[in-house]
C-alpha positions in Angstrom: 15.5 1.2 25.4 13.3 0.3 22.6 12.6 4.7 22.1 16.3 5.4 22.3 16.6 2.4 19.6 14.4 3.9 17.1 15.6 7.8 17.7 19.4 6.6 16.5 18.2 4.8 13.8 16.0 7.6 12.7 19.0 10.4 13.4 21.0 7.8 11.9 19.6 8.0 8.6 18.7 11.9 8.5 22.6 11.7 8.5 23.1 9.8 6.1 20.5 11.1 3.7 22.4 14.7 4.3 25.7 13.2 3.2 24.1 11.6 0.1 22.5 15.0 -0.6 25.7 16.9 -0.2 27.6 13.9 -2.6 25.5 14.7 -5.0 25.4 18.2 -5.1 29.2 18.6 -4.8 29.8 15.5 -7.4 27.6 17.9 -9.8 29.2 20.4 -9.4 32.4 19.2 -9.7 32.3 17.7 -13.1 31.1 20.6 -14.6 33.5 22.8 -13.1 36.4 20.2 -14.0 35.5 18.9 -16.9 33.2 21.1 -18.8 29.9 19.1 -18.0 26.5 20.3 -18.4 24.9 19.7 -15.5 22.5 17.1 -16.5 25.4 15.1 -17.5 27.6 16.1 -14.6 24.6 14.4 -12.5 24.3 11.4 -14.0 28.2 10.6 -13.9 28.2 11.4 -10.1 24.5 8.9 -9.6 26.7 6.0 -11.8 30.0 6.7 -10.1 28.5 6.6 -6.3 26.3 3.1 -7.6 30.1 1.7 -9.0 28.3 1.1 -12.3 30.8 2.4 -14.7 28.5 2.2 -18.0 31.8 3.7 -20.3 30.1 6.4 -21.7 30.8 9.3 -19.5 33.7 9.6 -17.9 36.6 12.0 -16.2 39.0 13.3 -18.3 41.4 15.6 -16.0 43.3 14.6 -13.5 41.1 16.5 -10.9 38.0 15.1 -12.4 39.4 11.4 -11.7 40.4 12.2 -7.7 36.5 13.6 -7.5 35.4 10.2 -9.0 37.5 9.1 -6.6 36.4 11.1 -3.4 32.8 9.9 -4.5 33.4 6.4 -4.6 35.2 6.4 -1.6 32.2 8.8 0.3 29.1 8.3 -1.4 29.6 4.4 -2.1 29.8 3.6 1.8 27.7 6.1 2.2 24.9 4.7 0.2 25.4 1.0 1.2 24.9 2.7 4.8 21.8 4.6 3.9 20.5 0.7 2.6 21.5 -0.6 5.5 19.6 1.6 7.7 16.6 1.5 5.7 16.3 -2.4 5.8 16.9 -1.9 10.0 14.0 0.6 9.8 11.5 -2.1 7.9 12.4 -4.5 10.4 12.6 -2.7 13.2 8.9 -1.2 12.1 7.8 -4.6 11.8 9.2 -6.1 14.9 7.5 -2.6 16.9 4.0 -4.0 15.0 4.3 -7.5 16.9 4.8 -5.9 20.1 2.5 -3.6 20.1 0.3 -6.4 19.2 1.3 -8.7 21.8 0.8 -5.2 24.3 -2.8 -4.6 23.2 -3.6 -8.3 23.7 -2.9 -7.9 27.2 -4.6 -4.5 27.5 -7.6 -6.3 26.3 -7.4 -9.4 29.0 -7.1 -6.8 31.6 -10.2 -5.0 30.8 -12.2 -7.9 30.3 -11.0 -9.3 33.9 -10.6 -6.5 35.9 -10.6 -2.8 34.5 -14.4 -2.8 32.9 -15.6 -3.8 36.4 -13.5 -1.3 38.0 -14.9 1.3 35.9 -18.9 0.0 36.0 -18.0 0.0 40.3 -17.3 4.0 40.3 -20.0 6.5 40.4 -18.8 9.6 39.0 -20.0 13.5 39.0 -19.4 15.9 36.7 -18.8 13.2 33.5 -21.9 14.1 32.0 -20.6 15.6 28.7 -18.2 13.2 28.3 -20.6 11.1 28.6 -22.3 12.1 25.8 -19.1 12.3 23.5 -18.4 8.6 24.6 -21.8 7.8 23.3 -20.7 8.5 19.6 -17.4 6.7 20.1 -18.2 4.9 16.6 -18.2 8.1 14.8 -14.9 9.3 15.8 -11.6 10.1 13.4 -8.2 9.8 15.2 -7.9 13.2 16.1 -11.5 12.8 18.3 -9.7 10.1 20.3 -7.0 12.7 21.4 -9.2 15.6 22.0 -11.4 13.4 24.6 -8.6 12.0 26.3 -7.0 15.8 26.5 -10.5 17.3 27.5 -11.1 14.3 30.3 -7.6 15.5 31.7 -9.9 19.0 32.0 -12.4 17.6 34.1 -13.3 18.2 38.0 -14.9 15.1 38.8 -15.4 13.3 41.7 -15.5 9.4 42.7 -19.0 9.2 44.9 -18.0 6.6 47.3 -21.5 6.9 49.6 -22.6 5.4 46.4 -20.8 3.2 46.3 -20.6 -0.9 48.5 -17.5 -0.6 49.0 -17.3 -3.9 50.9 -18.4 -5.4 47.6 -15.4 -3.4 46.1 -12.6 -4.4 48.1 -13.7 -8.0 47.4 -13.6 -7.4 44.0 -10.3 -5.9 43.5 -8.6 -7.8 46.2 -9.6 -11.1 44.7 -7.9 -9.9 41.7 -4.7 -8.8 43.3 -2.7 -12.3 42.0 -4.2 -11.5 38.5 -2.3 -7.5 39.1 0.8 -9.3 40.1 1.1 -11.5 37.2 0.5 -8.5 34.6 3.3 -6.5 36.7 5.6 -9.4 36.2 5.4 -9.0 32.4 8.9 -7.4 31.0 7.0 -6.5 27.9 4.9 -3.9 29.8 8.1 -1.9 30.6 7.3 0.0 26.7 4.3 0.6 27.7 4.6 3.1 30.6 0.6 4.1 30.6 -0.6 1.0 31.1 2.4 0.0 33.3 1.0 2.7 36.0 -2.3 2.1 36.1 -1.8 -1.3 37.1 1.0 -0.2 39.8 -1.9 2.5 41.3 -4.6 -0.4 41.0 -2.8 -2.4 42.6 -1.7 0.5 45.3 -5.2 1.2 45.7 -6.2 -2.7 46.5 -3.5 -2.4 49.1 -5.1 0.9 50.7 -8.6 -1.3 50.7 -6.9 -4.5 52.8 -5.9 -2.5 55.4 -9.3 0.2 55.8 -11.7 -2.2 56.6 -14.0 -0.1 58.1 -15.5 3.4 57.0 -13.7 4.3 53.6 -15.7 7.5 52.8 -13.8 9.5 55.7 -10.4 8.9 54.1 -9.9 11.6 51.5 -6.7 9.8 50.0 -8.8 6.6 49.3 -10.9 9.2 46.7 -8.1 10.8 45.8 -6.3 6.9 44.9 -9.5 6.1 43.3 -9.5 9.1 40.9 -6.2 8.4 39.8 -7.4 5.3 38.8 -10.6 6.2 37.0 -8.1 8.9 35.3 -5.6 6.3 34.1 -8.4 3.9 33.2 -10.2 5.9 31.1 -7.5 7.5 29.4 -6.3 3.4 28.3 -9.8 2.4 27.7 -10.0 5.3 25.2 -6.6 4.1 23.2 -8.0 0.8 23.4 -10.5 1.7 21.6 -9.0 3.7 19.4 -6.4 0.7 18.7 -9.1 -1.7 18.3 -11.4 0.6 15.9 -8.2 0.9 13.2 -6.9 -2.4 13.4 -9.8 -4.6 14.3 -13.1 -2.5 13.7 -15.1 -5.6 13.9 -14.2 -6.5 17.5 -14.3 -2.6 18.1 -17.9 -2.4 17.4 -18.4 -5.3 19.8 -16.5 -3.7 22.2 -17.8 0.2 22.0 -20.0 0.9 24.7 -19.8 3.4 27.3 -22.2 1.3 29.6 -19.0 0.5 32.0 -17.2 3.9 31.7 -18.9 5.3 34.6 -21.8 4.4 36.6 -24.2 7.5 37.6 
């Protein structure tokens, strides 16, 4: 709702911004054409005519001059008050996208620091090693890097090691937080954030999976394949985390940048 929102607004004012344009230009060329204007001062009786300022000292003479001025009152005035309008709904509407964002990022952060760095320090992966390194100058990194790992992660053929794994110790883990899952699903606000939104919906699918295998987990190929997805969708968030926390609150980001819980090996 929120995207569909901001795509009108933003259609709504390329619009508007076209009609101004086209105002302008036609208001220009009008006055010279009609009354004899040069175009400099052709353009500066349409700019005071569409603003309703009426300084006196330019004005239309011919009858077809005064329907133009007439047309662009009518047009451009209406227009122009719209093209305001739109531009105070984009401030606030930027502002209002800022607090929720916020207010999103806030509760990515409580769920790595209850459940998602564990989940990541419990699974020993294979194949991560470059990554690995690349994660280890996660300081360093512009924007652009934080894109490029996510994208080259998404490359990756690696595999979740569960013989490595106590996997009794693991289903006690994640099912003791299965309340904690079911109180972030409840949360409306995570509806914008689709990411985050299924990677607690295949967390909590994969705590499910773990209730009812009590027994010998590293003979069920779907409970590697379940936990892959979620090692996928974990470390892509923990990355934009990151990257969210190291351009809005570097301090807490350098806290927070380590690559000691992003996979065990």
């Amino acid at each position: 709702m929120v995207n569909v929102m901001t795509k009108w607004i933003s259609f709504r004012m390329k619009v508007l911004l076209i009609v101004i344009a086209s105002v302008v230009i036609g208001g220009t060329a009008g006055f010279a054409a009609l009354e004899g204007f040069s175009y400099f001062d052709a353009f500066y009786l349409t700019i005071i005519t569409i603003a309703t300022v009426g300084y006196g000292d330019l004005h239309p003479l011919t009858e077809a001059g005064k329907i133009l001025a007439m047309l662009l009152i009518l047009i451009g005035t209406g227009t122009l008050l719209a093209l305001f309008a739109t531009i105070t709904e984009t401030l606030v509407s930027s502002k209002e996208r800022a607090e929720r964002r916020d207010k999103l990022n806030m509760t990515v952060g409580v769920f790595f620091s209850e459940l998602g760095n564990e989940l990541l320090a419990f699974m020993p992966c294979e194949n991560i090693g470059k990554i690995r390194e690349r994660l280890l100058s996660i300081k360093n990194w512009t924007n652009g890097d934080f894109a490029v790992v996510k994208k080259e992660i998404m490359n990756i053929d690696f595999e979740i090691d569960i013989k490595k794994m106590d996997m009794k110790e693991f289903r006690a883990f994640i099912s003791g937080k299965r309340e904690f899952l079911l109180r972030m699903l409840e949360n409306p606000n995570l509806m914008e954030h689709e990411t985050f939104s299924d990677l607690l919906q295949t967390v909590f699918h994969l705590s499910g999976e773990l209730e009812m295998r009590k027994g010998v987990y590293d003979e069920h190929d779907h409970i590697k394949e379940d936990m892959k997805a979620v090692y996928l969708l974990l470390i892509k968030e923990w990355i934009e985390y990151m990257r969210y926390l190291k351009f809005n609150y570097p301090h807490f980001f350098s806290f927070m940048a380590t690559v000691k819980n992003v996979c065990k090996v």
